[in-house]
C-alpha positions in Angstrom: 12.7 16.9 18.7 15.3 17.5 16.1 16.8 14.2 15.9 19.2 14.4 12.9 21.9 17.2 14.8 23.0 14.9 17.3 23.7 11.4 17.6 23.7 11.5 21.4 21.3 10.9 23.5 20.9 12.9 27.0 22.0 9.8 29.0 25.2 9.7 26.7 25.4 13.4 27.0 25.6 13.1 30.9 28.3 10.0 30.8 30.4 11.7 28.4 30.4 15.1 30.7 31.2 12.7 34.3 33.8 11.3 32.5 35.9 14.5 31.3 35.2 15.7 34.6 36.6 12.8 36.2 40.0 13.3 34.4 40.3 16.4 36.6 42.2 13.8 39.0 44.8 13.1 36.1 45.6 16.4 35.7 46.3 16.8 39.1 48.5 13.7 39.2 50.3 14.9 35.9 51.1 18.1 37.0 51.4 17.7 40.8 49.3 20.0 41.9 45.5 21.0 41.8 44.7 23.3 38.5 41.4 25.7 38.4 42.6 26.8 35.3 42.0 23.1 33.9 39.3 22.2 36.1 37.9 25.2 34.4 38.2 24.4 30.9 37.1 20.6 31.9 33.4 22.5 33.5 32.6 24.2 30.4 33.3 21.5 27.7 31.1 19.0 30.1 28.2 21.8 30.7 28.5 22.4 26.4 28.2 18.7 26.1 25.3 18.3 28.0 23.6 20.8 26.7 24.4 20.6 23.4 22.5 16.6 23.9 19.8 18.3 25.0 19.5 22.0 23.0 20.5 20.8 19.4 18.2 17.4 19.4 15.2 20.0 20.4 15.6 22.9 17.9 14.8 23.7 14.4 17.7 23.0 11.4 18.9 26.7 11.7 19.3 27.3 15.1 20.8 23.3 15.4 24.0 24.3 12.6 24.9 27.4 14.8 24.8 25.4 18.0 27.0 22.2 16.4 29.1 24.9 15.1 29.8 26.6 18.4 29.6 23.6 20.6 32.5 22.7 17.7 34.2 25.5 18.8 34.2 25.7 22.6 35.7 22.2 22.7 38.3 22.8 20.9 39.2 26.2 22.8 38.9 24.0 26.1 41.3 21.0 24.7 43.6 23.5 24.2 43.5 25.6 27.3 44.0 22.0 29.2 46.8 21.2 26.7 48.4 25.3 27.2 48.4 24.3 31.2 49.9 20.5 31.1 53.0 21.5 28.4 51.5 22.9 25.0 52.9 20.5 22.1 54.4 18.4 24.7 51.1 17.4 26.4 49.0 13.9 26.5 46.2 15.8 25.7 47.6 16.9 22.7 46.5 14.2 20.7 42.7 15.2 21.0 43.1 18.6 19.1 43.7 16.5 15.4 41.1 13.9 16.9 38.8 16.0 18.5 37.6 17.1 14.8 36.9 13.4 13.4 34.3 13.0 16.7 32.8 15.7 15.8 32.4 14.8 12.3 30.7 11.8 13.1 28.3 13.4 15.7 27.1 16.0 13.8 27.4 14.5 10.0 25.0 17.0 8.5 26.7 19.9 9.8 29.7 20.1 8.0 31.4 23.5 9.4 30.9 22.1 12.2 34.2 20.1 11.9 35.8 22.6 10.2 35.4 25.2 12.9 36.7 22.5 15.3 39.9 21.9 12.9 40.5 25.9 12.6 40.8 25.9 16.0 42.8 23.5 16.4 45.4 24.9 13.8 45.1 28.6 15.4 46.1 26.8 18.7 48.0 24.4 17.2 50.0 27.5 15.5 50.0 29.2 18.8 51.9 26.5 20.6 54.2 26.6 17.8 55.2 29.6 18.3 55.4 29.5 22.3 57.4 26.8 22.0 59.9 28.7 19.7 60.1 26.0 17.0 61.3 26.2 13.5 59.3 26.8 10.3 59.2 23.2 9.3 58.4 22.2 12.6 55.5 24.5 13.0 54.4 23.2 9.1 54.2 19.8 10.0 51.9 20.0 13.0 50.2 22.3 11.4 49.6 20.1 8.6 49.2 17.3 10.3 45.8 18.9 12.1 44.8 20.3 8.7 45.1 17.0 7.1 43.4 14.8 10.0 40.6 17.7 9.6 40.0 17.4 5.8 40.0 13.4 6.3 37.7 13.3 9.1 34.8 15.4 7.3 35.7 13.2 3.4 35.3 10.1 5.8 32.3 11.0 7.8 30.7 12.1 4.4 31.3 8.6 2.7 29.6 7.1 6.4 26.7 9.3 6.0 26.1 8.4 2.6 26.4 4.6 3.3 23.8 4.8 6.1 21.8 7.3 4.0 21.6 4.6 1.2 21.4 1.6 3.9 18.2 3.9 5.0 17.0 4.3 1.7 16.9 0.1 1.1 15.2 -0.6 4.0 12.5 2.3 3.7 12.0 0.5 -0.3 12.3 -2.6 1.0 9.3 -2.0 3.8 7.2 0.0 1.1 7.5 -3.0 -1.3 6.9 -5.7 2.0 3.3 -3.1 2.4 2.4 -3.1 -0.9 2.9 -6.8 -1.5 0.2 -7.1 2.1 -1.5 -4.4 0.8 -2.0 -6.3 -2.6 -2.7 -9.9 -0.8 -5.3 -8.7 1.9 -6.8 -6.9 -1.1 -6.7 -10.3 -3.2 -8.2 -11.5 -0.2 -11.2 -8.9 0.2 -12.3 -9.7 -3.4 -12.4 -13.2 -2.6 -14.6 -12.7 0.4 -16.8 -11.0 -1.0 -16.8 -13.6 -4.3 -18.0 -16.0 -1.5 -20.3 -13.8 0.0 -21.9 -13.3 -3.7 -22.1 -16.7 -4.0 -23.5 -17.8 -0.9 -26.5 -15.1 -2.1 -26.7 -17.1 -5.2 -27.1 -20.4 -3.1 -30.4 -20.9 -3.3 -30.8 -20.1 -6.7 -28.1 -22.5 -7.4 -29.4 -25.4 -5.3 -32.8 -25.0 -7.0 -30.9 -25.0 -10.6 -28.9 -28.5 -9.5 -32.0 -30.1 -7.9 -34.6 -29.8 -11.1 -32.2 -31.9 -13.6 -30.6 -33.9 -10.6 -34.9 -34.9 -10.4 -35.5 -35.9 -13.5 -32.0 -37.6 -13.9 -32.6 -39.7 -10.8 -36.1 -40.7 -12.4 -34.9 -41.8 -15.5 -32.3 -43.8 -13.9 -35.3 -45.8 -12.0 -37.1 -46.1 -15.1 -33.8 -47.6 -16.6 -33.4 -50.0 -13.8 -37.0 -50.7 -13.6 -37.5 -51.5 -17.4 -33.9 -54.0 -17.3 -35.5 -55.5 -14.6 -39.2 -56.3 -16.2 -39.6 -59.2 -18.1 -40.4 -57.9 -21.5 -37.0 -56.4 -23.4 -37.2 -52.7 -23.1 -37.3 -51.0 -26.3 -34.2 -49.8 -27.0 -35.2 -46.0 -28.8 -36.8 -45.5 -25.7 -33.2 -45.8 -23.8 -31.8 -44.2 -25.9 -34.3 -41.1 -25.2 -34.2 -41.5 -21.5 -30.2 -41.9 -21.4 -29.6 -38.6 -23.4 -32.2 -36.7 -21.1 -30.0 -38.2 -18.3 -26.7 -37.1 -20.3 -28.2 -33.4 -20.6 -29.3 -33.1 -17.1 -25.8 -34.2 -16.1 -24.1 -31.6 -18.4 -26.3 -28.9 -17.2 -25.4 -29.7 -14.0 -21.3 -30.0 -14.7 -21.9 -26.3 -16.3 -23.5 -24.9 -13.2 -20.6 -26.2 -11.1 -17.7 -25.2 -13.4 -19.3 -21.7 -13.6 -19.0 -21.7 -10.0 -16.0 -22.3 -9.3 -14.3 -20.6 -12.8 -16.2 -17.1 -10.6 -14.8 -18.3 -7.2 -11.4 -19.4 -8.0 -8.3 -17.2 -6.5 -6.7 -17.1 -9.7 -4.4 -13.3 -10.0 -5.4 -12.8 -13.5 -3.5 -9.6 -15.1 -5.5 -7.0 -17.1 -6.2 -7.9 -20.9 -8.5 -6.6 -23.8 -12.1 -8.3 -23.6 -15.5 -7.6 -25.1 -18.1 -6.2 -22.6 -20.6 -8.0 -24.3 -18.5 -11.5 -23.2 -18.1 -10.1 -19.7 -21.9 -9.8 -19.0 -22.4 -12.8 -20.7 -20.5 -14.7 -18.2 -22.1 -12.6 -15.3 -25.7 -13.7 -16.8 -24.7 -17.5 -16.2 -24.8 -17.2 -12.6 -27.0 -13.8 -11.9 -29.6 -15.8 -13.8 -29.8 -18.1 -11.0 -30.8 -15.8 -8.3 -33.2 -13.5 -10.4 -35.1 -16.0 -12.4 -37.9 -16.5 -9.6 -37.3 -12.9 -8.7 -37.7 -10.8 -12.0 -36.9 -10.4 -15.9 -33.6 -9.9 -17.1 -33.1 -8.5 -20.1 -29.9 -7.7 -21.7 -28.9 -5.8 -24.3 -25.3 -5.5 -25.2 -24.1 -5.1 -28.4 -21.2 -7.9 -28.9 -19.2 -4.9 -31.6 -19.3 -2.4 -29.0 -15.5 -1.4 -28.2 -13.0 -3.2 -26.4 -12.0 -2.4 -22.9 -8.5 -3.0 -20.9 -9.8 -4.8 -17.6 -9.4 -8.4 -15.7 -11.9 -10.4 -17.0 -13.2 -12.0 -14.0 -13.1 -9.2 -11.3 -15.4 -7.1 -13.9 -17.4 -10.0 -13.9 -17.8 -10.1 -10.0 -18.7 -6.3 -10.2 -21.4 -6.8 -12.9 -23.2 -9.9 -10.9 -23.1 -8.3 -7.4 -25.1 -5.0 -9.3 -27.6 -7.9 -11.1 -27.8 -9.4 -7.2 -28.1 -6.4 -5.6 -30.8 -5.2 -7.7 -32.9 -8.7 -7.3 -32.4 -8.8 -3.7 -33.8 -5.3 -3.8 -37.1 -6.0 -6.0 -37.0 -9.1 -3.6 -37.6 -7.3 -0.8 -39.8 -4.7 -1.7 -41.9 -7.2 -3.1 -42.2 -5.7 -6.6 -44.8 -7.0 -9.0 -43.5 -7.3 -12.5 -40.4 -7.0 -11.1 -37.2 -6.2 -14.2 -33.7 -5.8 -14.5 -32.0 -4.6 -17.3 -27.9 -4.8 -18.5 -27.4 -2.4 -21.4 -24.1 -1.6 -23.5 -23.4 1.5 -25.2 -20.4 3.6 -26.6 -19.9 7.2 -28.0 -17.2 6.2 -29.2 -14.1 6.9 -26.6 -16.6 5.3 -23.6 -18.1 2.0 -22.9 -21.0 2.3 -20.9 -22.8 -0.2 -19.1 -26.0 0.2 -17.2 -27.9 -1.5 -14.9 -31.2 -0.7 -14.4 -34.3 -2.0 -12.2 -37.8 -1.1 -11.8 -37.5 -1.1 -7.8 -38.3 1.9 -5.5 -34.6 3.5 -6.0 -32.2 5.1 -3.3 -33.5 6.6 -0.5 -31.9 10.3 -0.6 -30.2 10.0 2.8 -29.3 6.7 1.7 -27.6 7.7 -2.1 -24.7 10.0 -1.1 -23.4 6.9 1.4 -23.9 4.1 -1.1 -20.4 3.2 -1.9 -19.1 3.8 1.8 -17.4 0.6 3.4 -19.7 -1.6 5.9 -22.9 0.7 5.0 -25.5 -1.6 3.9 -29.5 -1.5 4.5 -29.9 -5.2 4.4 -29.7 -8.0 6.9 -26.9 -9.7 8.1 -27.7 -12.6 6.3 -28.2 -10.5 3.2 -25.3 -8.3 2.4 -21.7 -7.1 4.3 -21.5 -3.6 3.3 -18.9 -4.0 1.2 -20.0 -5.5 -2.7 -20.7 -1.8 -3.9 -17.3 -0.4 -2.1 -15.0 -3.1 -3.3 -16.7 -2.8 -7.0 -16.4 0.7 -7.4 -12.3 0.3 -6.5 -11.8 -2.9 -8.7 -14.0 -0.3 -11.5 -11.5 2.3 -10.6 -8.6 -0.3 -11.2 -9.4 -0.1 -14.9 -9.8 3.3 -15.4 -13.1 3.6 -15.3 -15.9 5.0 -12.8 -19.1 3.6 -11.4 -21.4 5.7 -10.3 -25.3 5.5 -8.8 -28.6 7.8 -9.0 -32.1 6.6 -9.6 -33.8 6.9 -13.2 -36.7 9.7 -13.5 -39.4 7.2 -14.2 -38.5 5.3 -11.3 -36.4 2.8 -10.0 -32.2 2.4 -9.5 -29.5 2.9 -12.0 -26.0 1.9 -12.1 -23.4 3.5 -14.2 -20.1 2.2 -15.2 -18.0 3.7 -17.9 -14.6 2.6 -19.4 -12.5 3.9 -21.9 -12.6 2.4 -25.5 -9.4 0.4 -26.3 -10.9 1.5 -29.9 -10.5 5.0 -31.3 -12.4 4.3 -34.8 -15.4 2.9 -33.4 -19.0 4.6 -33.6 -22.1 3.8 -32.9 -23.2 4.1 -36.4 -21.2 0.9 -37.0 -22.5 -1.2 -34.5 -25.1 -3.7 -35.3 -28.5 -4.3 -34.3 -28.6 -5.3 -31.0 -29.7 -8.1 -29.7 -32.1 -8.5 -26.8 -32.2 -12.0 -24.5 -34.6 -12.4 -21.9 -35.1 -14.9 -18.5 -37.8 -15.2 -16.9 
């Protein structure tokens, strides 16, 4: 349905038609007797309005102009054959011919000869009546003027009206695209957050086992304290000294677990700023560390002068630990002896690369070419949602860069992700030796 040649709907189209038929009475009573010639003119401007509600709204731009042009047209002609029937000039239905033109500019605003044609009409008639009637020169100037006039008005008036609802249109269409891409932006906020949980509820164990060894020997040397206060012979005070600062490390190790936790989970909207790779991973070791040190060696080699990149810290930071989990969860349940992950950092230059690599079984082929699909996952339900590798690979894509998956020829999984350099000058020749950390 062509929606933008007619204002009217088919309901309207049918009231407006009723009513100029129902004027057929007023004629009647105007001029005394019963007029065909009127009733006439009244049948075919109802039967053009009701199909011009229904014909114009239905067809393509083309055909619609030529239709609001001659629908224009034909009421105009039939004003002015009821006006030629009830007295010309003189008639009450005069006043429609100027008028007539400003209705239609407003019901069909993007056809503008379609008010035009309805004003030439009207001055041909108008013109016509002039002359019937025998009037003067100035006389037949004025009303012709006055139509002409009306005319010009009523299309300069109904083109200001379209380009007020036009730029009404326009605000509400931004306003709605800003009001989706402000949901858009907080369900996404929300996603990453999710699936921060998610990765830390993977970590949990790993964590609780972390808290629980210092929160031991804390909880012993406090005992010992209290025991030795409580003995009769005065506790040698080097020896509280020893026990309180094993008790103040403990403590701190545990205060450094907790405040990495929540520094990874917090909902912070952190905007995109130069960092060092090598700081990122860092950060992403604190926790990862937790789940694979019972599960495999991690070893990490990332050169701290390898290139800047542009990226939010801590969302690069939830991509690199949910690769480190993934692949422990992986060796995990394959049960692989000897079992290693490796994070390593290089650059040619106008790339950062960072890979990470395990010594698992690999992808599955069929399994490979849906890796970074939404809700596809091969683990449990308790195990993974489906959608760590998705969400990474957008957040990745956020910064410009791409990660990517295949296995590594002498076995095992590889993850890829490259970014551009934020450093033009830099070569690998420069950077220094690297440096290699390992947990067990």
């Amino acid at each position: 349905m062509n929606e933008q040649w007619g204002m009217w709907s088919d309901r309207a189209g049918w009231v407006l038609a009723a009513l100029i038929l129902g004027f057929a009475g007023a004629d009647a009573l105007y001029l005394g007797h019963f007029s065909v010639w009127t009733l006439g003119c009244r049948l075919v401007w109802a039967l053009s309005l009701v199909a011009s509600s229904v014909l114009i709204r239905r067809s393509p731009p083309f055909r619609a102009r030529l239709l609001s042009d001659l629908n224009a047209a034909i009421w105009s002609v039939c004003i002015l054959g009821i006006c030629l029937e009830t007295g010309g000039l003189g008639s009450p239905y005069f006043l429609l011919v100027p008028v007539l033109p400003v209705a239609i500019a407003f019901m069909y605003r993007n056809s503008q000869r379609a008010s035009l044609m309805s004003g030439g009409v009207g001055c041909v008639g108008t013109v016509g009546f002039v002359w019937w009637a025998e009037y003067g020169l100035i006389q037949a100037l004025t009303w012709v003027s006055i139509v002409v006039a009306i005319t010009l008005y009523a299309r300069f008036f109904a083109e200001r009206f379209h380009q007020v609802q036009q730029s009404e249109e326009r605000a509400r269409l931004e306003r709605a695209r800003l009001e989706s891409l402000e949901a858009l932006a907080l369900s996404e906020h929300r996603r990453t957050q999710s699936e921060k949980l998610a990765i830390v509820g993977r970590l949990a164990s790993g964590v609780a086992h972390e808290i629980n060894n210092p929160l031991a020997y804390v909880g012993s040397n406090v005992d010992f304290v209290r025991d030795e206060l409580r003995s009769a012979e005065a506790p040698s005070r080097e020896e509280l000294l020893e026990v309180l600062e094993e008790t103040r490390a403990g403590l701190q190790h545990i205060r450094r677990i907790v405040a990495d936790l929540k520094g990874f989970a917090r909902m912070d909207a952190e905007e995109p700023t130069e960092c060092a790779l090598a700081d990122v991973v860092a950060d992403a070791v604190k926790l990862a560390s937790l789940r694979l040190k019972h599960v495999a060696w991690l070893r990490v080699d990332v050169p701290v002068a390898l290139p800047e990149i542009f990226v939010v810290r801590q969302r690069l930071v939830q991509v690199v630990i949910n690769l480190l989990v993934n692949a422990g969860d992986a060796l995990e349940a394959h049960q692989v002896e000897n079992g290693e992950v490796r994070v390593t950092g290089q650059s040619d230059g106008s790339q950062v690369v960072l890979l990470v690599e395990d010594n698992g079984p690999g992808f599955a082929p069929h399994v490979l070419p849906r890796l970074f699909e939404a809700f596809f996952t091969t683990k449990g339900p308790d195990k993974g949602t489906g959608l760590g590798l998705n969400l990474s690979r957008e957040l990745v894509e956020q910064f410009g860069g791409v990660l990517s998956a295949d296995n590594r020829p002498e076995g095992g999984a590889r993850l890829r992700l490259e970014f551009p350099a934020r450093r033009a000058d830099s070569s690998p020749s420069s950077l220094p030796e690297n440096e290699e950390r390992d947990a067990a």
